[in-house]
N, C-alpha and C positions, 0 to 999 in steps of 0.2 A: 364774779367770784366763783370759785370750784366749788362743786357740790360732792362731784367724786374722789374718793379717801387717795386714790392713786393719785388722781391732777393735785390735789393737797400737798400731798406728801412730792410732787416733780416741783413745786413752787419754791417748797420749804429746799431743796436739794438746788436748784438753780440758783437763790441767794446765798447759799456757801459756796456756790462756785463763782458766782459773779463777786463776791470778798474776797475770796484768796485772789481772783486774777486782778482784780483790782492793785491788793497788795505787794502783787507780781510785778507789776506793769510800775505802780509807782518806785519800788526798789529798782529796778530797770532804771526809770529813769535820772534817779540819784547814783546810781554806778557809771551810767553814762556823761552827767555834768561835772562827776568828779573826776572822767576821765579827759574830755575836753577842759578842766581845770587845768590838770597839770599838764600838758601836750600845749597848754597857752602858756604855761609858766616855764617850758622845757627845763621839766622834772624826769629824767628820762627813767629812773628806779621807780617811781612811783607810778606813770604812767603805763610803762609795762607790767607792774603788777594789777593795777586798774581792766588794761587791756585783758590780762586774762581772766580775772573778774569777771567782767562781762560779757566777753566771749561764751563762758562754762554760764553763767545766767542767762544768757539769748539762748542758746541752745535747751537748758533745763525747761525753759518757759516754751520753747516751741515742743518739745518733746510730753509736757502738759497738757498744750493743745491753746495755753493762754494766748502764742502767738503762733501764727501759721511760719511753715520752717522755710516758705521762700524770703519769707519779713524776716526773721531770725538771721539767715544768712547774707541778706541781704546790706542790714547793718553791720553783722560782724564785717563784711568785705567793705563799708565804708568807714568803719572804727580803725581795722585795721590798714586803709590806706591815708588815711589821715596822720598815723602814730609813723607808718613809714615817710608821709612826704616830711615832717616834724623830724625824725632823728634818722633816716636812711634807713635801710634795708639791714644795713647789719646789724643795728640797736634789736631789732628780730630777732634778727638770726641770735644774737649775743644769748636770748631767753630759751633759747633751743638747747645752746651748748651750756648754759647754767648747770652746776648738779646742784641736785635734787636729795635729800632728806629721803633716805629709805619708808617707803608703805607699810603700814600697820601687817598689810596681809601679806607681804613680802617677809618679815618679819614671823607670820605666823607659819607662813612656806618654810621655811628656813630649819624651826623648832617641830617639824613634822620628821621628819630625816633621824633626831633626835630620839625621838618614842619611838621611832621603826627599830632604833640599835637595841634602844632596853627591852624591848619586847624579845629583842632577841637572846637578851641574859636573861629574863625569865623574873627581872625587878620589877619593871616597868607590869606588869600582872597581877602584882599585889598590890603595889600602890593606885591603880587602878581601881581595886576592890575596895581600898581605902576609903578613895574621893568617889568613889559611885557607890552610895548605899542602898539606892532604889533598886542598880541594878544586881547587888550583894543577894538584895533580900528575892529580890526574884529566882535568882540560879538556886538558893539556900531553899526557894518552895518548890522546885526541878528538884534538885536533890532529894528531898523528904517524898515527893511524891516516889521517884524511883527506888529511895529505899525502903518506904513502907511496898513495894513490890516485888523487890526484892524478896525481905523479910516475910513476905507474905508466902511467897514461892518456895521460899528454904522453910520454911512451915509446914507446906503442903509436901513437901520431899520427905520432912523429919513423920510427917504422920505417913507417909506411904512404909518410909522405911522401917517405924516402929511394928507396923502392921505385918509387913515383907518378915523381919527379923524373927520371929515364930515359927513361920512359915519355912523360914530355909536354914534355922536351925533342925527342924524336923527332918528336913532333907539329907543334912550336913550326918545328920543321926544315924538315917536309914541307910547314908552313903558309905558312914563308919562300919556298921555293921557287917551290909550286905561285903563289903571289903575284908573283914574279918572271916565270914563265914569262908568266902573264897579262898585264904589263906589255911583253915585251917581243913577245909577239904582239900586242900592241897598237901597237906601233910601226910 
């Protein structure tokens, strides 16, 4: 038995990984009897779907590490020539040329193009602000920060100018004057 908390704790970690590949390995092997089911029964729709089934499960489990990815491949290249000597080569090829049900994220591609146009009407910016509050309230604490700096500054101007405004009315005064005097010793 471990005494130390590390060897504890790799025991406790090793029995959840020896469960899932467990769970691995037995799912494997029910995708596998159900694929040699119908390949015995020449179910060729079914069997090809099977076939890729397992295929994408050999590969997911080698890519785990539950099976090593020469074993992984080495099946799929026996599944797969099994399903060819059963229906030929083109029964294959047929799941190649299949179409295929457009991708979630093919779909999400698609509606990005979308929000580029409205961004570029200047809609797509408030509805933005709409559906993002968290980041509303962040720009809204940017802003309050910048205008309490603002305000702070037109502050410190309004009291320079207050101060100034004395100052160069007196000037404005002396400028009158001295301006008058000149005028009328000019006379």
């Amino acid at each position: 038995m471990a005494n130390i908390k590390s060897a504890k704790k790799r025991i406790r970690v090793i029995e959840k990984k020896t469960q899932r590949n467990r769970r691995v390995k037995s799912r494997l092997k029910e995708i596998l009897k159900d694929l040699e089911a119908a390949v015995a029964n020449r179910d060729k729709e079914t069997a090809r779907d099977k076939l890729a089934l397992a295929e994408k499960k050999l590969m997911q489990a080698a890519a785990k590490g539950t099976l090593h990815k020469n074993t992984a491949s080495r099946k799929v290249a026996r599944i797969t020539a099994a399903f060819k000597s059963a229906f030929g080569q083109d029964a294959l090829l047929e799941k190649a040329n299949k179409p295929e049900a457009p991708l979630k994220s093919k779909e999400k591609k698609a509606s990005k193009p979308e929000a580029v146009a409205d961004v570029a009407e200047g809609d797509a910016v408030e509805e933005a602000a709409e559906k993002k509050p968290a980041a509303r309230k962040r720009s809204t604490k940017k802003e309050s920060v910048e205008e309490a700096e603002t305000s702070a500054v037109e502050e410190t101007d309004a009291i320079e100018t207050e101060e100034a405004a004395p100052a160069e009315a007196q000037d404005e005064a002396e400028t009158a004057e001295a301006a008058e005097a000149d005028e009328s010793s000019q006379s």
